[in-house]
C-alpha positions as CSV (number, residue, x, y, z in Angstrom):
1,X,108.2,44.8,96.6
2,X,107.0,47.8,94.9
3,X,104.1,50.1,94.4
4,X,102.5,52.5,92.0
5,X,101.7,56.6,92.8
6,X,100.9,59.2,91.5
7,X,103.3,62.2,90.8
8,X,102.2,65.4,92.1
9,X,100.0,63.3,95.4
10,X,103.5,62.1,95.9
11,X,105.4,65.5,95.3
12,X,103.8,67.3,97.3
13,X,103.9,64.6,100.1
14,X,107.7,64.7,99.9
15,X,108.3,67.9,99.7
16,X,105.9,69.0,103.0
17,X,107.2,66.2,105.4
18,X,110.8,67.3,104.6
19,X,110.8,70.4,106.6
20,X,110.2,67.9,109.5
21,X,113.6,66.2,107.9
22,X,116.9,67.1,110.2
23,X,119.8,68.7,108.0
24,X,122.9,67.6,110.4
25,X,122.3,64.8,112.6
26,X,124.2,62.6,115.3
27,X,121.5,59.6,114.2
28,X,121.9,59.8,110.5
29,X,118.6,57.9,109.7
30,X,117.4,61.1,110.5
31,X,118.7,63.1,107.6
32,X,116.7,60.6,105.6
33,X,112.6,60.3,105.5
34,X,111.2,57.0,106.2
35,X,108.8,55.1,104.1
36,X,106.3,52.4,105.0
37,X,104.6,50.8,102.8
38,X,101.6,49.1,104.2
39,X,99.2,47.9,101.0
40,X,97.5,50.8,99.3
41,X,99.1,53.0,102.4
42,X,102.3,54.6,102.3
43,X,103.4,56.8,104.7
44,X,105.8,59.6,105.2
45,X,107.7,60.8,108.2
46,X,110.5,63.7,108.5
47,X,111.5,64.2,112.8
48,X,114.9,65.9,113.9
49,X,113.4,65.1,117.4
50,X,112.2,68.3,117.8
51,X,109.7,68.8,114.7
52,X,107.9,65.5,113.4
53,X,105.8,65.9,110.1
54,X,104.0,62.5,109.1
55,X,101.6,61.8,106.0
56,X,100.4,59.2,104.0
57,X,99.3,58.9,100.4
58,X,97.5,55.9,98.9
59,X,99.1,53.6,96.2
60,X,98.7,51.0,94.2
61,X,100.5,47.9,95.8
62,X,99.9,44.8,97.9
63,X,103.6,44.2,99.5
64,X,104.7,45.7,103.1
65,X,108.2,47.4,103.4
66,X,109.9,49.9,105.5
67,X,113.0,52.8,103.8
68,X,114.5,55.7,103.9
69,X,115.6,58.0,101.5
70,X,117.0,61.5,101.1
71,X,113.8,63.8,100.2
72,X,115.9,66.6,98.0
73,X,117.0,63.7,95.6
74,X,114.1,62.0,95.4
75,X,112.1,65.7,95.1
76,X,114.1,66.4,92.4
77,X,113.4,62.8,90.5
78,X,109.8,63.1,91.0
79,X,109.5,66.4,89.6
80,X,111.2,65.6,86.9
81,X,109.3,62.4,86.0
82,X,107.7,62.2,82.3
83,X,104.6,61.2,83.3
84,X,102.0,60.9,86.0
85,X,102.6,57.2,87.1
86,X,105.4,56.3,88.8
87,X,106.4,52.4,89.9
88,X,108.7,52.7,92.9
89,X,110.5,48.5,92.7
90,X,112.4,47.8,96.2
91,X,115.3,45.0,96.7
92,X,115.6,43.4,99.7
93,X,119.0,44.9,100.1
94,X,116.7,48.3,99.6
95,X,117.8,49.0,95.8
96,X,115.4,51.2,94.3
97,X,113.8,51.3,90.8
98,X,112.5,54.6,90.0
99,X,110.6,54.5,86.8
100,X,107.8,56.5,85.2
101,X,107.6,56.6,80.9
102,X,110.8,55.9,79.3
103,X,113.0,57.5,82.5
104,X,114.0,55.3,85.2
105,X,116.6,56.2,88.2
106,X,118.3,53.9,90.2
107,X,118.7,54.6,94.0
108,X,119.8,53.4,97.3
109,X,118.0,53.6,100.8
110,X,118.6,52.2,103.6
111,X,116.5,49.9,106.0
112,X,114.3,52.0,108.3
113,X,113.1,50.0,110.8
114,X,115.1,51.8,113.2
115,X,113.7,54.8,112.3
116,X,113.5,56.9,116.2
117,X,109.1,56.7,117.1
118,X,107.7,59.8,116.9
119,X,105.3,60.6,119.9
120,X,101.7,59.5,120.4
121,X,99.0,60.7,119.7
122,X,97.5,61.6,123.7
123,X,93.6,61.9,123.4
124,X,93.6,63.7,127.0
125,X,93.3,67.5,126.2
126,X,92.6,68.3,122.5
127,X,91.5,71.4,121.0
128,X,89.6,72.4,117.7
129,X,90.0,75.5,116.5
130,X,89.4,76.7,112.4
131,X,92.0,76.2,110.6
132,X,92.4,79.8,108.8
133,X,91.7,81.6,112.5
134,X,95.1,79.6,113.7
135,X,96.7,80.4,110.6
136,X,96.1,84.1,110.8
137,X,97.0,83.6,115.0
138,X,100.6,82.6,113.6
139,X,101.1,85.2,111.0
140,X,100.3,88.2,112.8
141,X,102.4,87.3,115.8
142,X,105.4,85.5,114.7
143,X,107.4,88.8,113.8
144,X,107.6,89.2,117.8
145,X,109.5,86.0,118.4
146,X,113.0,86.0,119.8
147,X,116.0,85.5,117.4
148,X,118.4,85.4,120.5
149,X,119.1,82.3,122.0
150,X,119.7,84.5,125.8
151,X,116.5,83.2,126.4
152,X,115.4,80.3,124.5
153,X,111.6,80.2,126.1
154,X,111.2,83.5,124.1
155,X,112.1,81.5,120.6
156,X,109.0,79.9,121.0
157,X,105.2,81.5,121.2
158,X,103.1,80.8,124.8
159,X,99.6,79.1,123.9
160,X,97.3,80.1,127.1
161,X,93.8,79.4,127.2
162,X,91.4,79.6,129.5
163,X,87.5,81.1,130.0
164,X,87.3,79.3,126.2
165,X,89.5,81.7,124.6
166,X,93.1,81.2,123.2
167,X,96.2,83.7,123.4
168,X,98.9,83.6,121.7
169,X,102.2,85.8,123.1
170,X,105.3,86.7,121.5
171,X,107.9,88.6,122.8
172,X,111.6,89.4,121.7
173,X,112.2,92.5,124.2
174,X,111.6,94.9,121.6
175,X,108.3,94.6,120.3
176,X,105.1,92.4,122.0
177,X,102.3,90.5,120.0
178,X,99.1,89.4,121.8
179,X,96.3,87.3,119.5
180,X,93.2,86.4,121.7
181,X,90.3,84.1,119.9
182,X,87.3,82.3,121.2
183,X,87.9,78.3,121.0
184,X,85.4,75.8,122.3
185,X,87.6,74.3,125.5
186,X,86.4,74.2,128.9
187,X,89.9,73.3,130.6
188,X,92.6,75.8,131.0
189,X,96.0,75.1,129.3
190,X,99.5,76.7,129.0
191,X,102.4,75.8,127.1
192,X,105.0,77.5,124.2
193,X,105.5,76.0,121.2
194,X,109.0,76.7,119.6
195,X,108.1,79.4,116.3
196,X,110.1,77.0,114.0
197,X,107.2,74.3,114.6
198,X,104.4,76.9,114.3
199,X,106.0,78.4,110.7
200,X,105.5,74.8,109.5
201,X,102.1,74.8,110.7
202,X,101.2,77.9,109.3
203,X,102.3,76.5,105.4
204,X,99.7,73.4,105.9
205,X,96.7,75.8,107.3
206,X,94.4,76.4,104.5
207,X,92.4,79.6,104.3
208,X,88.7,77.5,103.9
209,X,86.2,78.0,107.0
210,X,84.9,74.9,106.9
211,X,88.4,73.7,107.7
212,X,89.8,72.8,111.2
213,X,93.0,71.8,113.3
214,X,92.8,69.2,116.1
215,X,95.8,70.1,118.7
216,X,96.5,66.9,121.1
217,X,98.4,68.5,124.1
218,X,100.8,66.1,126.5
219,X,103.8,67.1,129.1
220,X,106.1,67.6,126.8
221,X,104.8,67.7,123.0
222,X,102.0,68.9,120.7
223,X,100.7,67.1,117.8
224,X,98.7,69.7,115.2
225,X,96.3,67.6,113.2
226,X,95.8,69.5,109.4
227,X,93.8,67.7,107.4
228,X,96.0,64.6,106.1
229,X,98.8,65.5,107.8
230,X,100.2,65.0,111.6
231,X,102.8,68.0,112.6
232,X,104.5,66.7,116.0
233,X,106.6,69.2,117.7
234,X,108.0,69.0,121.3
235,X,107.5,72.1,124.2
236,X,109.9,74.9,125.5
237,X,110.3,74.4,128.9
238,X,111.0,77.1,131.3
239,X,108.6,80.1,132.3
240,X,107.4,82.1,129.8
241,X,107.9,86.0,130.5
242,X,105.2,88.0,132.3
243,X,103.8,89.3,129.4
244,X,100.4,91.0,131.2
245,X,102.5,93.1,133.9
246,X,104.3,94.8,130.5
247,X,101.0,96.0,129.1
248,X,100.3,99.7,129.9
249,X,96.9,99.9,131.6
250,X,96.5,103.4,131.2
251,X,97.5,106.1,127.8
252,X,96.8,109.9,128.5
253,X,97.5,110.6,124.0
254,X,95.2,108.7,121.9
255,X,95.6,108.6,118.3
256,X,92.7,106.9,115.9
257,X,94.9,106.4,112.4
258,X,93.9,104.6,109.2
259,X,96.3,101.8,108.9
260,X,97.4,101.5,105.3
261,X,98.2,105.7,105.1
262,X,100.4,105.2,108.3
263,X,102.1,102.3,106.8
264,X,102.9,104.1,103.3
265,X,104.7,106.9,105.7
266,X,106.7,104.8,107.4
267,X,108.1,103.2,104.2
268,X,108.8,106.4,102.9
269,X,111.0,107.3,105.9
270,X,112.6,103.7,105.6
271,X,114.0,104.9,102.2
272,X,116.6,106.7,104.1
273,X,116.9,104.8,107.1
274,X,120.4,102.3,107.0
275,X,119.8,98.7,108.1
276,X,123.8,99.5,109.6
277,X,122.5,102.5,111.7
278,X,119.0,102.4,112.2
279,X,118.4,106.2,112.7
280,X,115.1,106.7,114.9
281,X,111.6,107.9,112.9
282,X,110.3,110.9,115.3
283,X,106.5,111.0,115.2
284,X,105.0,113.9,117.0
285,X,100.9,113.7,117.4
286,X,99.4,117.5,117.7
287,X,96.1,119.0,116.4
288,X,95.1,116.3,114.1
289,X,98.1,115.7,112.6
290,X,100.8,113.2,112.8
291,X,104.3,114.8,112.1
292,X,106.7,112.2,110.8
293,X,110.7,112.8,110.2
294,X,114.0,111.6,110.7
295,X,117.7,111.9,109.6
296,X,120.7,109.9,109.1
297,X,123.4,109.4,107.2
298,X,121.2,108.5,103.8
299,X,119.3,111.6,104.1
300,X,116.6,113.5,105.6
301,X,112.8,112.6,105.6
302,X,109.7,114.8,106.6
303,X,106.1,114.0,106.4
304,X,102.5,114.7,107.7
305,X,99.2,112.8,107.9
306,X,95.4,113.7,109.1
307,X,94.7,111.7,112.1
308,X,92.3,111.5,115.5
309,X,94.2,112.7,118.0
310,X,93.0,113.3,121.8
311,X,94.9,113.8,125.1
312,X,98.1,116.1,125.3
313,X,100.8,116.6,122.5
314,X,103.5,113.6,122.1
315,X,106.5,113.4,120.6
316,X,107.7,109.7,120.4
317,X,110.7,107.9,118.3
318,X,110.9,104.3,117.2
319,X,112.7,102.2,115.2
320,X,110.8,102.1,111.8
321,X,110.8,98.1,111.4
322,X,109.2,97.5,114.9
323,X,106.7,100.1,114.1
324,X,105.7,98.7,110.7
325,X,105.7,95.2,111.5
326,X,102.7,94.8,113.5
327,X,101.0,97.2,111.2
328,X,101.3,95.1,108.1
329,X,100.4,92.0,109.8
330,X,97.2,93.5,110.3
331,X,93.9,93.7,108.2
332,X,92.0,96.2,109.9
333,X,91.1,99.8,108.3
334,X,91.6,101.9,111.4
335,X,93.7,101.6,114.3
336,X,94.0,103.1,118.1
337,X,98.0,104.2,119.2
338,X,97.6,104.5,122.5
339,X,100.6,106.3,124.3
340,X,101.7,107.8,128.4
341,X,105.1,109.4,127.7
342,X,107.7,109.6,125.4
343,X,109.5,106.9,126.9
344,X,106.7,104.6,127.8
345,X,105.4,101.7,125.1
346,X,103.7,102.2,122.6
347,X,100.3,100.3,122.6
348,X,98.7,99.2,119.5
349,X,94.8,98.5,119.4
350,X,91.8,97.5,117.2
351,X,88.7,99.9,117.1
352,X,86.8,97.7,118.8
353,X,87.1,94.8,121.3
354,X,90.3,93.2,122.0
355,X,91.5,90.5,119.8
356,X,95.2,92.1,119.4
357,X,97.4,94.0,121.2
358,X,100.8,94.9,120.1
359,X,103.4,96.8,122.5
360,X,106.2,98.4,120.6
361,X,108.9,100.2,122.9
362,X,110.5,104.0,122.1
363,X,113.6,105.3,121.4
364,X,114.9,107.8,123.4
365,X,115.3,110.5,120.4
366,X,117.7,113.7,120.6
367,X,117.1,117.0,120.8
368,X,116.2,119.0,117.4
């Protein structure tokens, strides 16, 4: 049995279904990737059960087989390969001949055939959506997910639609991201996908218009369709946290602030700031101005900035990285804080409409 590829169609291939490829397994066929070679197909699957990436690339052969192999060796050989063919010869005791030029490698898989399934592919509920619109979805809420494993729904990012729009939540106690889009789907729909699935998606999401992402939704898994490639990941089960009853519905100290100068402040201040004791930033909104300091053990930090300010003056602290963070994921020029009381959250606005909201909670600050 064997079959000819081509190097970087293959490389590539390899090295994008491995993240779907489990490190430490009870089942060690799935530390491997499986192969099948079907004619001119072969395809490639990674799953640790919980994240399943599958693609296929086309090659020259006639035989049928079924392996597995361990991707970071065989990444390693392909790149390395002297020339763009390579002829992959299988044994049936699953011997492999690596060859490409005057460099050959000899390896040894294993028989996949009992490879675990990964789910199917339900036709019930799916959703189209453009591929870079998802991609930008992902990015500019993912900062907001739960690290903690207290409560392991919060890992994972809540997918609600409904009234054909989507809205994706993110919440880690601290800090809240809220991404709303139009999608064309008459149902409604609610589930959370875990954030390690979604980063993976993100990395095959291409930044072309013209390109889109089928989601097939069942009970208990996903499947995000990208082109060539099928990403399968399974649900978070559990209730997601009430994520609407956090969000202020009324401010009394607007602030209208252009995004990038705000940003540039904040990364002055975080000079100073230690990672070890994260020393508040105090930002204090009065007559146009937005007064920015703070003080640790590192040093001392003091700056100013022109801004629209209406309602009363505020004085607010916050943890520098939870302020920055939802700022940089951003591409808009100009932004609305809007703001109650010192000890209240924090909301952040666009200009116009309201495709993101981002809640980011105080810090109590002391006395000057």
């Amino acid at each position: 049995m064997k079959f000819l590829c081509k190097k970087k169609a293959l490389y590539d291939a390899v090295n994008n279904v491995s993240k779907g490829v489990a490190e430490r397994s009870a089942n060690p066929l799935l530390e491997g990737m499986k192969f099948h070679l079907d004619g001119s197909l072969l395809e490639l699957t990674g799953y640790d059960l919980e994240i399943g990436i599958r693609t296929s690339v086309l090659v020259n052969s006639d035989d049928e087989c079924t392996f597995i192999l361990k991707p970071r060796l065989l990444s390693d050989i392909i790149k390395n390969m002297p020339e763009e063919d390579i002829l992959f010869e299988i044994t049936e005791s699953f011997h492999i001949t690596i060859s490409s030029g005057s460099a050959s490698y000899n390896i040894s898989a294993v028989d996949g055939e009992e490879y675990p399934e990964l789910p199917e592919k339900e036709t019930k509920e799916v959703m189209t959506i453009s591929q870079p619109v998802l991609k930008a979805m992902i990015e500019q809420t993912k900062f907001a997910v739960a690290v903690s494993e207290a409560k392991p729904i919060l890992k994972g990012e809540l997918f609600e639609i409904q009234k054909n729009t989507l809205t994706m939540v993110a919440i880690d106690g601290y800090r809240l991201a809220v991404r709303r889009e139009a999608i064309k789907f008459d149902d409604v729909a609610r589930f959370v996908v875990p954030s390690k699935s979604l980063a993976e998606v993100a990395k095959l999401l291409s930044d072309n218009e013209n390109d889109f992402c089928q989601m097939y939704l069942s009970e208990k898994h996903i499947i995000f369709e990208i082109d060539n490639y099928l990403v399968y990941s399974r649900l978070l089960e559990g209730e997601f946290h009430p994520y609407e009853s956090a969000i202020p519905k009324n401010f009394t100290t607007e602030v209208e602030v252009n995004r990038k100068e705000l940003i540039t402040c904040l990364e002055r201040a975080m000079l100073v700031i230690s990672e070890k004791v994260p020393t508040p930033i105090r930002c204090h909104f009065e007559n146009g101005e937005i007064k920015l300091s703070c003080a640790g053990d590192m040093g001392k930090f003091n700056d100013e900035m022109n801004a629209d300010i209406t309602g009363p003056v505020m004085e607010i602290g916050f943890k520098c990285k939870y302020l920055v963070e939802p700022l940089k994921v951003l591409d808009d020029e100009k932004v609305k804080l809007q703001m109650g009381g010192s000890l209240l959250p924090m909301k952040i606005v666009p200009m116009n409409g309201e495709h993101f909201t981002y809640l980011v909670l105080p810090v109590r600050l002391k006395q000057n």
